[in-house]
VOGU-3710 file (C-alpha; in Angstrom, 3 decimals, decimal comma):
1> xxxxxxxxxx> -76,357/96,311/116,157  -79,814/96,262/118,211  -80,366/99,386/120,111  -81,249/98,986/123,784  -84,783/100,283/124,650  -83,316/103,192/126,470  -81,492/104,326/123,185  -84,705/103,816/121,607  -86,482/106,182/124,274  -83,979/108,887/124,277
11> xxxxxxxxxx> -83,956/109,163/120,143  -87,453/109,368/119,901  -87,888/112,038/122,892  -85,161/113,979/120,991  -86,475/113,959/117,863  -90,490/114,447/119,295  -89,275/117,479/120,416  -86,976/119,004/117,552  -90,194/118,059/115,169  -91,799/120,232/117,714
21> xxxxxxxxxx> -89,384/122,737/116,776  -87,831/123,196/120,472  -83,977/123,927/120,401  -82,208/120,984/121,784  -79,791/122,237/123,796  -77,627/120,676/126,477  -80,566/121,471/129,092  -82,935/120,222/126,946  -80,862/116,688/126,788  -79,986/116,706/129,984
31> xxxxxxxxxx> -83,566/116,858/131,255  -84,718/114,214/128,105  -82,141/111,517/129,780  -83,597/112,487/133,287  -86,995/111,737/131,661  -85,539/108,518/130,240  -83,947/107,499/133,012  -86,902/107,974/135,693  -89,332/106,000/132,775  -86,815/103,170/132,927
41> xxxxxxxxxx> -86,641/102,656/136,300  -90,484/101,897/136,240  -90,461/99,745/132,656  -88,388/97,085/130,989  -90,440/96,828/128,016  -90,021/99,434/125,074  -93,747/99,909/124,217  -94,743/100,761/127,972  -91,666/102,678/128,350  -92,791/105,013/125,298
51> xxxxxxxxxx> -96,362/105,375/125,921  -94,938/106,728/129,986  -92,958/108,906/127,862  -94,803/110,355/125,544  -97,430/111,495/128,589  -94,428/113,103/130,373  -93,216/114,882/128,052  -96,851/116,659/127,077  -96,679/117,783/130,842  -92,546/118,335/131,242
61> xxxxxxxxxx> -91,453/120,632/128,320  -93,722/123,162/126,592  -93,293/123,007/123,210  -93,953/126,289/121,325  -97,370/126,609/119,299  -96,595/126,314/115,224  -97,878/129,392/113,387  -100,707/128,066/111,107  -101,454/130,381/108,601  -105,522/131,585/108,669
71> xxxxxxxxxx> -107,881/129,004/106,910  -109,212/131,843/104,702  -108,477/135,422/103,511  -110,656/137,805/105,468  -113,785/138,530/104,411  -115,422/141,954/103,634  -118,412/143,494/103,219  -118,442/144,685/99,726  -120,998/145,750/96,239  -121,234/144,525/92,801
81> xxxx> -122,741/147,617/91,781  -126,083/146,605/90,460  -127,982/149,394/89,322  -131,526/149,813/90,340
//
């Protein structure tokens, strides 16, 4: 079965967010298919469709910042203990 480009939209704005680790909740979809919805109403075509999207959804829903661990241990000031 071919998916409509809608169904295509809506999966991939679902899953762009839950691999942006926001909780999809019944808001969340709610406001996704809203999303959807208004993008359809503009576009026919899938890729235009996604690429309105993807800039909406930057702007709608703020996705929270990953934790990224430091790049490298601290550094401090230390001695080798050379003697003179």
């Amino acid at each position: 079965m071919i998916a409509t480009p809608g169904e295509v939209a809506l999966t991939r704005v679902l899953a762009y967010l839950r691999l942006g680790r926001m909780p999809i909740t019944r808001e969340v979809m709610i406001e996704a298919l809203a999303l959807v919805q208004e993008e359809l109403r503009k576009e026919e075509r899938l890729q235009p469709l996604l690429q309105g999207l993807m800039v909406r959804l930057q702007a709608h829903f703020a996705l929270p910042n990953p934790a990224l661990p430091p790049v490298c241990p601290p550094l401090h000031r230390g001695s080798i203990q050379y003697e003179d």
